[in-house]
C-alpha positions as CSV (number, residue, x, y, z in Angstrom):
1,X,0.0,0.0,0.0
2,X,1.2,3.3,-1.0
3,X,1.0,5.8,1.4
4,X,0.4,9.5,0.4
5,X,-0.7,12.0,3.3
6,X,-0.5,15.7,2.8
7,X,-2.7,18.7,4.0
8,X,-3.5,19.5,0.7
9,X,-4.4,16.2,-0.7
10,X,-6.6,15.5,2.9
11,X,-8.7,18.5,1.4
12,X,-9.0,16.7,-1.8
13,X,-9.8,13.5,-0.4
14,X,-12.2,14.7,1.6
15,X,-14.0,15.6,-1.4
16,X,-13.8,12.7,-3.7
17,X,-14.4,10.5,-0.9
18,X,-16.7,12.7,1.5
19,X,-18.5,15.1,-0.4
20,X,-22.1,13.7,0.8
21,X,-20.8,14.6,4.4
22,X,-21.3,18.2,3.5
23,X,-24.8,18.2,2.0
24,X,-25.8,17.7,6.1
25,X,-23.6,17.5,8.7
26,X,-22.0,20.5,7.7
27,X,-23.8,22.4,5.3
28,X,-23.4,26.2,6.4
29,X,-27.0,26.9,7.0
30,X,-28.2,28.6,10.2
31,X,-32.3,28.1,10.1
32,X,-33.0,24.3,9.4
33,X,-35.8,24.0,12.0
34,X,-37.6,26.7,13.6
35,X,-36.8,26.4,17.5
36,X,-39.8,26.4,19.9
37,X,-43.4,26.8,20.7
38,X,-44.9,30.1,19.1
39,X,-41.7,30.8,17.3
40,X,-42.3,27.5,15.2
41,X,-45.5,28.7,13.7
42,X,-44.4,32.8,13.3
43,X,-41.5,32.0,11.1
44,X,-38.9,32.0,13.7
45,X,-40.1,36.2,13.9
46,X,-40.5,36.5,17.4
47,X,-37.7,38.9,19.0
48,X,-39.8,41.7,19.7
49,X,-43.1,39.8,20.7
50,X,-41.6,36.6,22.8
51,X,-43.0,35.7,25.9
52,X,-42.8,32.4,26.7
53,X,-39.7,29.6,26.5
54,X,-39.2,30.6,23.0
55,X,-37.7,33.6,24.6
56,X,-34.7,31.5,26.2
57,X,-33.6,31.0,22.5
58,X,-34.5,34.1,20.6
59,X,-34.5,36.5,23.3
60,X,-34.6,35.9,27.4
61,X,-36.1,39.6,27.8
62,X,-39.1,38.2,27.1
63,X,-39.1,36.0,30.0
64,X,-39.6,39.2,31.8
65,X,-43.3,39.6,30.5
66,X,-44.1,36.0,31.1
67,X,-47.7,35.4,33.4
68,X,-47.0,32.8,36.0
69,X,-44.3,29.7,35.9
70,X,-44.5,26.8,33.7
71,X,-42.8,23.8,32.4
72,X,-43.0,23.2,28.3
73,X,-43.4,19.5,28.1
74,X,-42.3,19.1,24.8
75,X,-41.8,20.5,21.1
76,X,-41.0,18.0,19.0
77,X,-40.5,17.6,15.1
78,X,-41.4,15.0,13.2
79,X,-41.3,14.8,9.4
80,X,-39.1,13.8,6.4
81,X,-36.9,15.4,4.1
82,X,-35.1,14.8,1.0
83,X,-31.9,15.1,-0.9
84,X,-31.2,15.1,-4.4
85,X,-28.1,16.1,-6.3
86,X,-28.3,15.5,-10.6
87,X,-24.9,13.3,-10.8
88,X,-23.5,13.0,-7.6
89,X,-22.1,9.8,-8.1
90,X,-20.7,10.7,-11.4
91,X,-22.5,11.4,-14.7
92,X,-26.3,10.3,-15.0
93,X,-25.7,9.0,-11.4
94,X,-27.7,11.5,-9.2
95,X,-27.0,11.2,-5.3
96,X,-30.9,10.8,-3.6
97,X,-31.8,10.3,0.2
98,X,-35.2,10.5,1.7
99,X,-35.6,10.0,5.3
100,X,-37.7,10.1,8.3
101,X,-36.7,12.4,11.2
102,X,-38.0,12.7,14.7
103,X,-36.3,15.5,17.0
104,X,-37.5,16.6,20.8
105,X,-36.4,20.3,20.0
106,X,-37.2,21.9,23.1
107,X,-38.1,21.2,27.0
108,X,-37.8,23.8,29.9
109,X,-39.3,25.1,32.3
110,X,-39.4,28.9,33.3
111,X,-39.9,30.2,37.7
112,X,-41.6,33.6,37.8
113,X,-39.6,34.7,40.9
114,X,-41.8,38.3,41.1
115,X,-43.5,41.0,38.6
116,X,-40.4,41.7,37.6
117,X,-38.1,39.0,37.4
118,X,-38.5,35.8,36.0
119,X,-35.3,32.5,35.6
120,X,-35.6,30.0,33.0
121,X,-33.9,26.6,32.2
122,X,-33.8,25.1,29.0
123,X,-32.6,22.5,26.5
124,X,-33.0,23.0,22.6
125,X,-31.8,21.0,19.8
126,X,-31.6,23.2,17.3
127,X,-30.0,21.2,14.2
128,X,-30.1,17.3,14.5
129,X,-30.0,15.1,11.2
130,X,-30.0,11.4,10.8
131,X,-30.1,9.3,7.5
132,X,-28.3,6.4,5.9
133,X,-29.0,5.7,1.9
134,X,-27.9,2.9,-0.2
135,X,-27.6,2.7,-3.9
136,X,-26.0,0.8,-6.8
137,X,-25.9,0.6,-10.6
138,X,-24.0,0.2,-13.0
139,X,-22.4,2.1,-16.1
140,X,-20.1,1.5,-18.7
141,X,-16.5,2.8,-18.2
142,X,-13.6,3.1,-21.1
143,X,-12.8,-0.1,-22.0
144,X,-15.1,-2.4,-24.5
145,X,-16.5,-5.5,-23.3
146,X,-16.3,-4.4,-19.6
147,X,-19.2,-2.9,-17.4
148,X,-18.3,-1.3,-13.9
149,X,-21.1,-1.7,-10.6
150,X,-21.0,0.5,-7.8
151,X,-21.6,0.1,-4.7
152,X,-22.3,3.3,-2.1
153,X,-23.4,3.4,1.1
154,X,-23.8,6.8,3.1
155,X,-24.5,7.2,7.0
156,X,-24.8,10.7,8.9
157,X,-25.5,11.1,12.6
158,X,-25.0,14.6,13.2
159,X,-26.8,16.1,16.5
160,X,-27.0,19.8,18.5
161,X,-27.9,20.9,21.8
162,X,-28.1,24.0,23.4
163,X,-28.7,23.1,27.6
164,X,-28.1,26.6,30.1
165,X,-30.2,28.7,32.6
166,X,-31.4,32.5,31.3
167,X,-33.0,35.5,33.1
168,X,-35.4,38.3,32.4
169,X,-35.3,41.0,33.8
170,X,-38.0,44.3,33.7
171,X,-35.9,47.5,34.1
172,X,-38.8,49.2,33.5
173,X,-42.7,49.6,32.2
174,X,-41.4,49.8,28.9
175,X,-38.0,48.5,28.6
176,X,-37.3,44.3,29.8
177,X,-33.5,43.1,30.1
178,X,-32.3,39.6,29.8
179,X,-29.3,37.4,29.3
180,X,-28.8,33.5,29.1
181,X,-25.5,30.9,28.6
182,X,-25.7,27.3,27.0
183,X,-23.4,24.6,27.0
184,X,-23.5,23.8,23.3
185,X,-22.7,20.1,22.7
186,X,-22.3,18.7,19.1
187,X,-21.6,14.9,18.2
188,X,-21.2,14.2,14.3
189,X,-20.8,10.5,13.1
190,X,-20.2,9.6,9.2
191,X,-19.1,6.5,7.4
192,X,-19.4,6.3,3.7
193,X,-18.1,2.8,1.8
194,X,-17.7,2.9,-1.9
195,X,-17.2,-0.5,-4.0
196,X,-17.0,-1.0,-7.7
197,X,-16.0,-4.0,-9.8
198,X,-15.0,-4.0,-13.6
199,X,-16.4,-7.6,-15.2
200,X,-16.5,-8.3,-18.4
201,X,-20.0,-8.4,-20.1
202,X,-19.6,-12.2,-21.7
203,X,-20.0,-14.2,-18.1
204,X,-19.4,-11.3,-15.6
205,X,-15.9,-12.5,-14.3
206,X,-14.6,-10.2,-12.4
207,X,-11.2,-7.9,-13.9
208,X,-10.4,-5.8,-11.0
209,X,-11.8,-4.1,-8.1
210,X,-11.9,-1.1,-6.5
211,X,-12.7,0.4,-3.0
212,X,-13.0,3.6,-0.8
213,X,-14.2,3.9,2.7
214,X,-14.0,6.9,4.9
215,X,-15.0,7.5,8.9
216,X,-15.0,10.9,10.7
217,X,-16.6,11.1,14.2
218,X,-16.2,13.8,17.0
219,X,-18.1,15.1,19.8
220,X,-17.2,18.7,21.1
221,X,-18.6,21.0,23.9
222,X,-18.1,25.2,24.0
223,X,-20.0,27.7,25.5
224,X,-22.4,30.6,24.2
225,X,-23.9,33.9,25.9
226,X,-26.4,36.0,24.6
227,X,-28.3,39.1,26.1
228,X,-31.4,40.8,24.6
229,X,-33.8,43.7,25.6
230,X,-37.0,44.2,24.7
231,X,-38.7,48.3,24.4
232,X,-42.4,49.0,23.9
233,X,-42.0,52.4,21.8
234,X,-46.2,52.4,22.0
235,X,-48.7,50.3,23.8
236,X,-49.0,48.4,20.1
237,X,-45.4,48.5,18.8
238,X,-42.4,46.9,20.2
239,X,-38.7,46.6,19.2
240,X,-36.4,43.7,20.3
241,X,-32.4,43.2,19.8
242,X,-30.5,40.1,20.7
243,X,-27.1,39.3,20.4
244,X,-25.3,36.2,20.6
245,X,-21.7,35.8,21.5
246,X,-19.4,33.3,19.5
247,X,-18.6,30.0,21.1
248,X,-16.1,29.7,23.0
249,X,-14.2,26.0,22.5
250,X,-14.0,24.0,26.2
251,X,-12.9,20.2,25.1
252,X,-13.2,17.6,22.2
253,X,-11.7,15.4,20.2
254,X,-12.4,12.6,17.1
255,X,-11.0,10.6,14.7
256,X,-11.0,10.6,10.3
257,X,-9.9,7.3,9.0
258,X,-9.6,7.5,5.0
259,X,-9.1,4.4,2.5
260,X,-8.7,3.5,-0.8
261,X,-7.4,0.3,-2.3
262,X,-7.6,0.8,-5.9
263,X,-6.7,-1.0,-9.2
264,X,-3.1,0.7,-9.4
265,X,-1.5,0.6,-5.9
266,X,0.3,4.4,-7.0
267,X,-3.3,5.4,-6.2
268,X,-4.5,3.8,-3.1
269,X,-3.9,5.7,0.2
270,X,-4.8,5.0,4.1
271,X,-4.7,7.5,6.8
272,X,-6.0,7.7,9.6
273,X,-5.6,10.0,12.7
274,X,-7.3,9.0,16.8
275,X,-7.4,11.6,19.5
276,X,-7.9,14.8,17.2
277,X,-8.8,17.4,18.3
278,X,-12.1,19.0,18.0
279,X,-13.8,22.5,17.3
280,X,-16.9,23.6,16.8
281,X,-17.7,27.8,15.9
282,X,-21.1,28.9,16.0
283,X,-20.2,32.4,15.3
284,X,-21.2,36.3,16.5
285,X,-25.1,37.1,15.4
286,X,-27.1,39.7,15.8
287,X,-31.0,39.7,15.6
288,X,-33.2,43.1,15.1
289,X,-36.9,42.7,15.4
290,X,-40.3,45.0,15.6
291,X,-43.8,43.8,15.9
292,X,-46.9,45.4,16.3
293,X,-49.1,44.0,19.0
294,X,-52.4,44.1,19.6
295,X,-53.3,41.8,23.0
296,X,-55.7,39.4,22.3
297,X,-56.3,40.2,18.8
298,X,-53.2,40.1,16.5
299,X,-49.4,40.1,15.9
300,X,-47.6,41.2,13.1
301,X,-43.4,40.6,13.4
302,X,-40.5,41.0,11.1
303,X,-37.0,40.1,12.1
304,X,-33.7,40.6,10.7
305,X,-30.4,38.8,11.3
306,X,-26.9,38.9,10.7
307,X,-24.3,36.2,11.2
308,X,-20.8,37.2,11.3
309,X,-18.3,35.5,9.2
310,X,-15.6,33.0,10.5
311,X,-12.9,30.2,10.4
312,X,-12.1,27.5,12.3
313,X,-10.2,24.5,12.4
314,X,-12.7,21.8,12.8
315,X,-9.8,18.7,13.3
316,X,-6.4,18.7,14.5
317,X,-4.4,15.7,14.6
318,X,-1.6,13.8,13.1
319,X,-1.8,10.7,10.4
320,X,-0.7,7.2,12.7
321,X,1.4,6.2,9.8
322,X,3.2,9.5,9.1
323,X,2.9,11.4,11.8
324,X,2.0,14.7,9.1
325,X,-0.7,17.0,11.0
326,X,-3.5,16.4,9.6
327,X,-6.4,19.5,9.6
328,X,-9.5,20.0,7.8
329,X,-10.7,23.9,8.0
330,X,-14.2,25.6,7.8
331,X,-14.8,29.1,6.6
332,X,-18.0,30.8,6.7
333,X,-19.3,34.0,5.1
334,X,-21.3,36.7,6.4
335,X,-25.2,35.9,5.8
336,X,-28.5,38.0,6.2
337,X,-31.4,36.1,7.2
338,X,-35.5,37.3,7.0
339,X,-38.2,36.4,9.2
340,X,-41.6,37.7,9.1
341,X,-44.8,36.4,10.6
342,X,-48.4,37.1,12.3
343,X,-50.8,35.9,14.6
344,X,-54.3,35.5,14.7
345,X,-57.0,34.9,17.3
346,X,-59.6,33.5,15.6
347,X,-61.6,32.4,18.3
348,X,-60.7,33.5,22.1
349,X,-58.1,30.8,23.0
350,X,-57.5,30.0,19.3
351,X,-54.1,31.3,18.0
352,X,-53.6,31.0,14.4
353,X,-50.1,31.5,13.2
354,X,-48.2,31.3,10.1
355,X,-44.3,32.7,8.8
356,X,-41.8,32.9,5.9
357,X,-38.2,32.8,6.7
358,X,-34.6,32.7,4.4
359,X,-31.9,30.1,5.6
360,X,-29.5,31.3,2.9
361,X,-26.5,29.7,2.9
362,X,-23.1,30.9,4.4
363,X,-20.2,28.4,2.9
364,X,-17.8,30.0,0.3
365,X,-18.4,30.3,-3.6
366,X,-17.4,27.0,-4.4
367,X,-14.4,26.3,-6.6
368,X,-13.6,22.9,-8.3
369,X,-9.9,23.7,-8.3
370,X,-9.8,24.4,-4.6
371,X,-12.2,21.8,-2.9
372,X,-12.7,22.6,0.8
373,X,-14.7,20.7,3.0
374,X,-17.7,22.4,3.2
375,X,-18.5,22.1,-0.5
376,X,-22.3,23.1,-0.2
377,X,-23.9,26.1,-0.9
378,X,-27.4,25.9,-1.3
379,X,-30.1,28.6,-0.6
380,X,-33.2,28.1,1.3
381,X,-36.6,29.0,2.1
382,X,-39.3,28.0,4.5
383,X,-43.3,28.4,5.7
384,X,-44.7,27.9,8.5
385,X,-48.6,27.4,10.4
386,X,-49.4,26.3,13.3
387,X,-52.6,26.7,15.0
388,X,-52.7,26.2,19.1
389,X,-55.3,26.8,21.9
390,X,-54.6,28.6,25.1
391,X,-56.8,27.8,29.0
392,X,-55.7,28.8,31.8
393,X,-53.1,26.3,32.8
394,X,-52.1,24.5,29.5
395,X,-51.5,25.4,25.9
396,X,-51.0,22.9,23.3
397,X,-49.9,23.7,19.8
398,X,-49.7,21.5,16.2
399,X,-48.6,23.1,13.1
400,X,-45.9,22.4,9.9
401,X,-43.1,23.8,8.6
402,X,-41.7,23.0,5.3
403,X,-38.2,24.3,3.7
404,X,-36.9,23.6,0.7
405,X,-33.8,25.5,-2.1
406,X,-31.6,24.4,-4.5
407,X,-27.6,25.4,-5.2
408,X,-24.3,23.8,-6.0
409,X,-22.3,21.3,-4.7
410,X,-19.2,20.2,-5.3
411,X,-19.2,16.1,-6.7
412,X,-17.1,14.1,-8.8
413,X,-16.6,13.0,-12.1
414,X,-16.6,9.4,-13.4
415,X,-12.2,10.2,-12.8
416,X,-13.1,11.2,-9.5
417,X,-12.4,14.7,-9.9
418,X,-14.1,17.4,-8.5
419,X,-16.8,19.7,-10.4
420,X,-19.8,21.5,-9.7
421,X,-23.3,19.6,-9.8
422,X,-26.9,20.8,-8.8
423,X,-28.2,20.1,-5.4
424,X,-31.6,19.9,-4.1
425,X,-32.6,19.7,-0.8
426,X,-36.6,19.6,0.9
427,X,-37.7,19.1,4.4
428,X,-41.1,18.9,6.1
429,X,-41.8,18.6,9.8
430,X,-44.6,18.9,12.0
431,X,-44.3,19.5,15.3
432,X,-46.8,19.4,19.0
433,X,-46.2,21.3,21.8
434,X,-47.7,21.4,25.1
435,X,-47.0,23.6,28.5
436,X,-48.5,23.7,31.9
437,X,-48.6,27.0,33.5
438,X,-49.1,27.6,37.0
């Protein structure tokens, strides 16, 4: 076995071998899933207006106008989404996945210490996906009289969760303070296996074969803070701001394990690297929000938010056989997201809601002669409705949201070399929440 290791050629491995990894675990976009209770049916627009638990993740000065304690039960997500990209796998090969998802996005509970201070614990999972796909066909490579079959296999685990305590605070009649922290904790988990075999079309004996398999895994944990405020500039309109801190990196570590035994041993290659370690940037944002309000009746919100760009070094570690340092490096691009959404009573106790939001896309321009491993950039957009009713100690909601956008991502030809191919990418969920308040 040949060995060939070096920083550049990991990128490029990563690529022909990985690309799939990026569609997902990895794929630069901040809005997935909508997090929470109300939030989930408004289109995520809900920094001005927030009142409940949703306020621990969009903005804890809300939990300063919250009426009485509570515990949220549960929000959960169930639903399906699917993956397409035209030729993936090479040409007239398209890379397809459909699966079925179920997430417990948020559970909390919230202590109304007086009129004007209120404490909060909560866990979110804001971005969890979990698939595995399967294909095989065949095609017809150079040589006459010989037909090559393929053989892929593609599993992603990839998981987030937010856990801390937050406070709101009401400085005044008009003006609500609040600030929160979270442990964020990621664990990512892909294998991919790729087998082909050349035969020969007149009784299928085998010529030579060929096979690639690749494992990356890590779990890391770093911490976030985020303060907001909340103004009422009229008894009907209301202005909210929320910033989040970057993360700040505590401990993790994983492993990559790369492998291919071709037909010409120049061309096969093995590394693999244990006790890397891990990183995991969620980076600075900054959410602007204004609703009008009118209690009992109807809400109208629009938010705007901007993430900041960044870089990180996502693994660190060094090849067993070589000892070469091994890295594979994330860069991110500033992006503007859009939420707007209303709600409705259309009975007393009956709140009808419903939202449009972007989740445009921050990975770099891709660039076939420079493959990184984040080669994804797809831009989307989602809906939302949810309807709910409200008594005086429990509110239950049920509603959908569905997302869905096309872009480029970076595949492979039939050589293995990288080029830009069409990506699709749909997902529908619908989610039930509950609360007791008392």
């Amino acid at each position: 076995m040949n060995l060939k290791i070096t920083i550049a050629g990991l990128a490029f491995f990563l690529i022909i071998c990985g690309w799939p990894l990026s569609i997902r675990a990895d794929n630069g976009n901040y809005q997935n899933y909508l997090v929470g209770d109300r939030a989930a049916g408004m289109g995520g627009a809900v920094t001005a207006s927030t009142n409940d638990l949703d306020a621990c993740y969009y903005n804890p000065a809300g939990l300063a106008n919250v009426i009485g304690s509570r515990i949220a039960l549960s929000v959960s997500l169930y639903g399906i989404y699917r993956i397409r990209v035209k030729d993936g796998l090479g040409p007239n090969e398209s890379y397809k996945c459909r699966a079925f998802e179920s997430i417990p996005s948020t559970f909390g509970s919230i202590l109304k210490v007086s009129d004007t201070l209120a404490l909060a614990f909560a866990v979110f999972t804001p971005d969890e996906v979990n698939f595995n796909t399967q294909q095989s066909f065949e095609r017809l490579p150079y040589q006459p009289g010989i037909v090559r079959s393929d053989y892929y296999a593609n599993n992603i685990d990839d998981a987030t969760s937010w856990i801390g305590p937050s406070l709101g605070f009401k400085a005044s009649p008009r003006l609500s303070i609040g600030c929160g922290v979270y442990l964020v904790y990621r664990t990512v988990n892909s294998s991919q296996d790729w087998t082909y075999l050349y035969t020969k079309q007149d009784g299928n004996e085998i010529v030579k074969v060929g096979a690639r398999q690749y494992r990356y895994e890590y779990s890391n944990y770093s911490l976030m803070g985020l303060a907001g405020a909340q103004y009422s500039v009229t008894d009907n309109i209301s202005l909210g701001l929320t910033i989040f801190s970057p993360t700040l990196n505590l401990a993790g570590k994983g492993s990559v394990f790369y492998g291919a035994s071709l037909e010409d041993s120049d061309q096969s290659y093995l590394y693999s690297a244990n006790d890397m370690k891990s990183n995991n940037r969620v980076p600075t944002k900054i959410v602007f929000g204004a609703a009008y309000v009118r209690r009992g009746g109807f809400t109208v919100e629009a938010d705007l938010s901007y993430h900041f760009p960044t870089s990180y070094t996502e693994l660190r570690g060094q090849d067993i056989w070589s000892s070469e340092e091994i890295r594979m490096e994330i860069k991110r691009e500033a992006v503007v997201n859009f939420n707007l959404g209303g709600e409705y009573y259309i009975v007393e106790n009956y709140p009808l809601r419903a939202g449009v939001f972007t989740n445009l896309s921050s990975s770099s321009s891709l660039d076939p002669e420079k493959p990184q491993v984040n080669g994804e950039k797809t831009d989307m957009y989602g809906i939302s409705a949810s309807i709910g009713n409200e008594s005086e100690h429990t509110t239950i909601n049920f509603g959908v949201n569905y997302v869905w956008g096309k872009g480029k991502i970076l595949g492979f030809d039939e050589d293995f070399q990288p080029l830009e191919v069409s990506a699709r990418e749909s997902y529908l969920f619908v989610f039930i929440s509950s609360a007791y308040i008392f």
